[in-house]
C-alpha positions as protocol buffer text, in pm:
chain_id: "A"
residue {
  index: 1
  type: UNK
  ca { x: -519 y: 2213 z: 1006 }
}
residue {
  index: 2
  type: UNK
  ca { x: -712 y: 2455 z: 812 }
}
residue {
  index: 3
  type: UNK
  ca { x: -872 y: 2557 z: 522 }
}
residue {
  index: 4
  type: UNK
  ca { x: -667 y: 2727 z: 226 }
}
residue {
  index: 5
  type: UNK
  ca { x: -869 y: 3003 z: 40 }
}
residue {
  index: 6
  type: UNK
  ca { x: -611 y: 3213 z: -12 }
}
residue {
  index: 7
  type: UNK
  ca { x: -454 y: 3244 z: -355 }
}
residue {
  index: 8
  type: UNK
  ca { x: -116 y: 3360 z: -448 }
}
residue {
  index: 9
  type: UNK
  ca { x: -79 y: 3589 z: -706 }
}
residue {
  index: 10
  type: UNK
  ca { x: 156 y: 3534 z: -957 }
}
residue {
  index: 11
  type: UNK
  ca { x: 265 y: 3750 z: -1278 }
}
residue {
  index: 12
  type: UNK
  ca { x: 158 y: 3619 z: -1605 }
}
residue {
  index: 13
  type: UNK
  ca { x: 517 y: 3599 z: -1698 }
}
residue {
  index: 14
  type: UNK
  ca { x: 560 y: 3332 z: -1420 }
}
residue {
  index: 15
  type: UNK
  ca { x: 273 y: 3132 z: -1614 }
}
residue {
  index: 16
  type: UNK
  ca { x: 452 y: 3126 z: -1932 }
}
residue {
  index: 17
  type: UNK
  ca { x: 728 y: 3043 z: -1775 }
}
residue {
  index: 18
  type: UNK
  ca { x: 623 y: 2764 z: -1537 }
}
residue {
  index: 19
  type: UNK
  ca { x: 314 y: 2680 z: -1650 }
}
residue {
  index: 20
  type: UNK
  ca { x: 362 y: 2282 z: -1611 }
}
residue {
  index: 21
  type: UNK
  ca { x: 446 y: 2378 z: -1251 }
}
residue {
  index: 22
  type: UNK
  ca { x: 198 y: 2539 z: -1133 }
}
residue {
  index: 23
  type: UNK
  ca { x: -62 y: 2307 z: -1328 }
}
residue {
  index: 24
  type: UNK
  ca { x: 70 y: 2023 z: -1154 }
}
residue {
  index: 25
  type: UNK
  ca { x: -38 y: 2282 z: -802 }
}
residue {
  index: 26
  type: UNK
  ca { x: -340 y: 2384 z: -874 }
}
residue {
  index: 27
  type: UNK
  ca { x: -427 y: 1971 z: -925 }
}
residue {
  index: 28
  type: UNK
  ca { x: -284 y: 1915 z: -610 }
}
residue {
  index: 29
  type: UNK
  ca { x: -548 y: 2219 z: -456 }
}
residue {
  index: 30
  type: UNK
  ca { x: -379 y: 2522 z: -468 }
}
residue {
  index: 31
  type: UNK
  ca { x: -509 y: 2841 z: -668 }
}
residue {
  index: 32
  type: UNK
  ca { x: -302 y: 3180 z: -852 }
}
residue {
  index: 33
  type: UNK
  ca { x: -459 y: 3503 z: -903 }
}
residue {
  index: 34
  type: UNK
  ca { x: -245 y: 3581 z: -1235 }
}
residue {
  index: 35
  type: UNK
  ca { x: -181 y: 3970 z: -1319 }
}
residue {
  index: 36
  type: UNK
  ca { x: -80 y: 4135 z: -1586 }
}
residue {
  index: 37
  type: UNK
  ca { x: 133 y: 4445 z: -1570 }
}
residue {
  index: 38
  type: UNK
  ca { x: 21 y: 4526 z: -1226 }
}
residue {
  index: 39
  type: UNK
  ca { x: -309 y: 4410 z: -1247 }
}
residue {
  index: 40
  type: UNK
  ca { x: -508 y: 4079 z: -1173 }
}
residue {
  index: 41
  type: UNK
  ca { x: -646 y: 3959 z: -1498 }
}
residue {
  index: 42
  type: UNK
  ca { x: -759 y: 3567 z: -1406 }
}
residue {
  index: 43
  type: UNK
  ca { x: -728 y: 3292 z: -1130 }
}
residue {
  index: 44
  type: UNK
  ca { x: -571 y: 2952 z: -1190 }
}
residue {
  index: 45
  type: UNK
  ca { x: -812 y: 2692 z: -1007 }
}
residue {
  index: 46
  type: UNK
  ca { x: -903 y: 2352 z: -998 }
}
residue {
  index: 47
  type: UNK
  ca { x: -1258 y: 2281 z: -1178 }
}
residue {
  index: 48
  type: UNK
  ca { x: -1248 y: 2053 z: -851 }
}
residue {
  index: 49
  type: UNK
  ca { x: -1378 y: 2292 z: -605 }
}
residue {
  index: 50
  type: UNK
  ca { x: -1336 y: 2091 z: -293 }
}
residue {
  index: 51
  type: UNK
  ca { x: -1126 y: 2286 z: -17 }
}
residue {
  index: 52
  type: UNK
  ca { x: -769 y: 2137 z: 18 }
}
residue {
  index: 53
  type: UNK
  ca { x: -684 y: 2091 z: 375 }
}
residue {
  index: 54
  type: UNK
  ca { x: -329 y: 2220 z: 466 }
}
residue {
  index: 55
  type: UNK
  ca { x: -93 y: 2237 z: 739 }
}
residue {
  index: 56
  type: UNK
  ca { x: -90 y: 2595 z: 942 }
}
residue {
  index: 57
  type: UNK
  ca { x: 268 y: 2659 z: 786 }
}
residue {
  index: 58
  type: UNK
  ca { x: 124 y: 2560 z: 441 }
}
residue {
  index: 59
  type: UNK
  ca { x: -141 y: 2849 z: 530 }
}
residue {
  index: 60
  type: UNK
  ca { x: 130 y: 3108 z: 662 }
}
residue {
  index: 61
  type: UNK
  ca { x: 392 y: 3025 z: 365 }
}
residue {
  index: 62
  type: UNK
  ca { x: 222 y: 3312 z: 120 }
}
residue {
  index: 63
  type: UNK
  ca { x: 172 y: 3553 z: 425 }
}
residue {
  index: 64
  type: UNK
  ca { x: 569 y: 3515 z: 476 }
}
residue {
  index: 65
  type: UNK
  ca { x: 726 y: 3890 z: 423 }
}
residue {
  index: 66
  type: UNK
  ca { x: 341 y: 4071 z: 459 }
}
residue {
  index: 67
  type: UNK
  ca { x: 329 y: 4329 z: 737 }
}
residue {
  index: 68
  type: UNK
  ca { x: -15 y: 4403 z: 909 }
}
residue {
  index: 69
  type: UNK
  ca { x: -123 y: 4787 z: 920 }
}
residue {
  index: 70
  type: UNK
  ca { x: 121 y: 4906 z: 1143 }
}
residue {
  index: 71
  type: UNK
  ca { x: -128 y: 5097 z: 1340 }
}
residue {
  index: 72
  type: UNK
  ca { x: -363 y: 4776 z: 1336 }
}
residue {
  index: 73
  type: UNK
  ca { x: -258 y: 4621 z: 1691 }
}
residue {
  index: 74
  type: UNK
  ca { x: -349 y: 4963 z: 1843 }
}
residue {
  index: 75
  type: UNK
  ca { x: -681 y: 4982 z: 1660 }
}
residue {
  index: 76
  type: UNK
  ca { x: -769 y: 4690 z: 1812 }
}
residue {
  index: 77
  type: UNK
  ca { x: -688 y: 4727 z: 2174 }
}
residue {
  index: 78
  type: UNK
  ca { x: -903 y: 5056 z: 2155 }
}
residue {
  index: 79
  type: UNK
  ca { x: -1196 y: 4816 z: 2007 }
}
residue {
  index: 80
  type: UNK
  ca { x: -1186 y: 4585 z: 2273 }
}
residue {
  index: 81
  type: UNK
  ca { x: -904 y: 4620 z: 2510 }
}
residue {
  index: 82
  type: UNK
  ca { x: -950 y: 4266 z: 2716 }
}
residue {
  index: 83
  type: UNK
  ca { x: -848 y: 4016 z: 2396 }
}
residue {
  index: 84
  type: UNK
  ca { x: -543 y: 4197 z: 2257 }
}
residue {
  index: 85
  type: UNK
  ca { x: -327 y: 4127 z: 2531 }
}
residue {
  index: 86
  type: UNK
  ca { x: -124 y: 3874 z: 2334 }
}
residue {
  index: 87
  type: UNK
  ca { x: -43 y: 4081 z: 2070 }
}
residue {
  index: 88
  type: UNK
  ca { x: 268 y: 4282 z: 2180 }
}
């Protein structure tokens, strides 16, 4: 388990559209950067602050479909050779 802090963004247009929806998630501890054509405008949070514990695939879902740097894994084998091993 671990600690969600990252928010989703979502377009303004999903808002409007859903806005019940994602109401209903942000009670249940989830947050939304909103944007506007192209830009973030606002975040959609709980006025309850308190982190919301998730599962690890809760944590990955929004990271789904997001390639690192491409040159990242190299990067950091020339930073410190001995702990990238696992990272083929």
């Amino acid at each position: 388990m671990c600690r969600n802090y990252v928010m989703m963004e979502i377009a303004s247009e999903e808002l409007e559209k859903n806005t019940r929806g994602l109401l209903q998630r942000v009670v249940e501890g989830e947050g939304f950067v909103v944007a506007a054509d192209g830009h973030q405008v606002a975040t959609l949070q709980s006025l309850n602050r308190r982190p919301r514990w998730v599962s690890g695939a809760d944590f990955a879902r929004p990271l789904d479909g997001h390639q690192a740097d491409a040159d990242l894994r190299d990067e950091l084998r020339l930073l410190s050779p001995d702990s990238t091993d696992g990272l083929s």
